[in-house]
C-alpha positions as CSV (number, residue, x, y, z in Angstrom):
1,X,-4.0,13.3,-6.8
2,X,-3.5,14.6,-10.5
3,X,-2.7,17.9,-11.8
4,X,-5.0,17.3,-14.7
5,X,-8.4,18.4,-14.9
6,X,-11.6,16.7,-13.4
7,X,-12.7,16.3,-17.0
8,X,-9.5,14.1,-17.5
9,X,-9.6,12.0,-14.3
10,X,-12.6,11.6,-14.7
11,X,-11.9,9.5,-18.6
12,X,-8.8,8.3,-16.8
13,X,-11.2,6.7,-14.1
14,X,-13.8,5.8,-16.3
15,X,-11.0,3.8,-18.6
16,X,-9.6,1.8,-15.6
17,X,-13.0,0.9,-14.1
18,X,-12.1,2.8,-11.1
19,X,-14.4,3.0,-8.0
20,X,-13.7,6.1,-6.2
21,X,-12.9,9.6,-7.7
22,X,-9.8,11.1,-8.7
23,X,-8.4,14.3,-6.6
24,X,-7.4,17.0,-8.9
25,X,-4.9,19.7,-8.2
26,X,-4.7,22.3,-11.1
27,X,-3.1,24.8,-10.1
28,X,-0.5,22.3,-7.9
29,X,-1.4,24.1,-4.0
30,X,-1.2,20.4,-2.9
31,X,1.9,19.0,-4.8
32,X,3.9,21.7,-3.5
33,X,2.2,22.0,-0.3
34,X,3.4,17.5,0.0
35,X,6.7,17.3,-2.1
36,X,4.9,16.1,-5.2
37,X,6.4,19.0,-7.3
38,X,9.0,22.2,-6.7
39,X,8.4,25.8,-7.8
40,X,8.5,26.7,-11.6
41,X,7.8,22.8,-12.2
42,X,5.7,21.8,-15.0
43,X,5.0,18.3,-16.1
44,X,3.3,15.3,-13.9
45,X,3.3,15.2,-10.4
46,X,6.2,12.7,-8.4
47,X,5.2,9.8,-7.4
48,X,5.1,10.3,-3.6
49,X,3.5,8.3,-0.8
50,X,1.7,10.0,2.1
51,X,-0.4,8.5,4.7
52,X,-2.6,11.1,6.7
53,X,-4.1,10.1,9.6
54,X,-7.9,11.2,10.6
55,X,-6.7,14.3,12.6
56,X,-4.8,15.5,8.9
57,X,-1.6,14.8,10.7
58,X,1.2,13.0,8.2
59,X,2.1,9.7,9.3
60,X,4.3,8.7,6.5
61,X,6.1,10.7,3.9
62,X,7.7,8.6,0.8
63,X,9.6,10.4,-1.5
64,X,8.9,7.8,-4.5
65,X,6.7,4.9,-4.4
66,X,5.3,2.8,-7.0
67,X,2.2,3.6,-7.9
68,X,1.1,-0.1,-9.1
69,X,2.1,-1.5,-5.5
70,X,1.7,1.5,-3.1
71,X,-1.6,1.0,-2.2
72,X,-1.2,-2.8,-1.5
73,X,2.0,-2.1,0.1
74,X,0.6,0.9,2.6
75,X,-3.2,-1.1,2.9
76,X,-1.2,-4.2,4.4
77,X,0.9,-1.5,6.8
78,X,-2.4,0.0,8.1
């Protein structure tokens, strides 16, 4: 999840080779909605970790995570 644009995620994919497509949200209904960013915040997103499961119910909620090693890290948890 990004707060840039698709047009950007897209590049950033593209530039790392990336199989899958990039979430964007722009106007940040989804960061605040998940912790990833407070009211009046401008900037990136936080680096949070959640885990939904396939009801949309949040099984995990990490308020930082590294974003080189969460998805190893939560893929060997699941």
């Amino acid at each position: 999840m990004s707060f840039d644009s698709p047009a950007a995620n897209r590049k950033f994919a593209e530039k790392y080779d990336f199989n899958f497509p990039l979430l964007c949200d722009t106007d940040r209904t989804m960061g605040l909605a998940y912790g990833a960013t407070a009211e009046g915040e401008t900037g990136g997103a936080k680096r949070i970790g959640v885990v939904i499961d396939p009801a949309g119910r949040v099984k995990e909620w990490l308020p930082k995570v590294d974003a080189a090693s969460y998805p190893t890290d939560v893929l060997a948890r699941i």
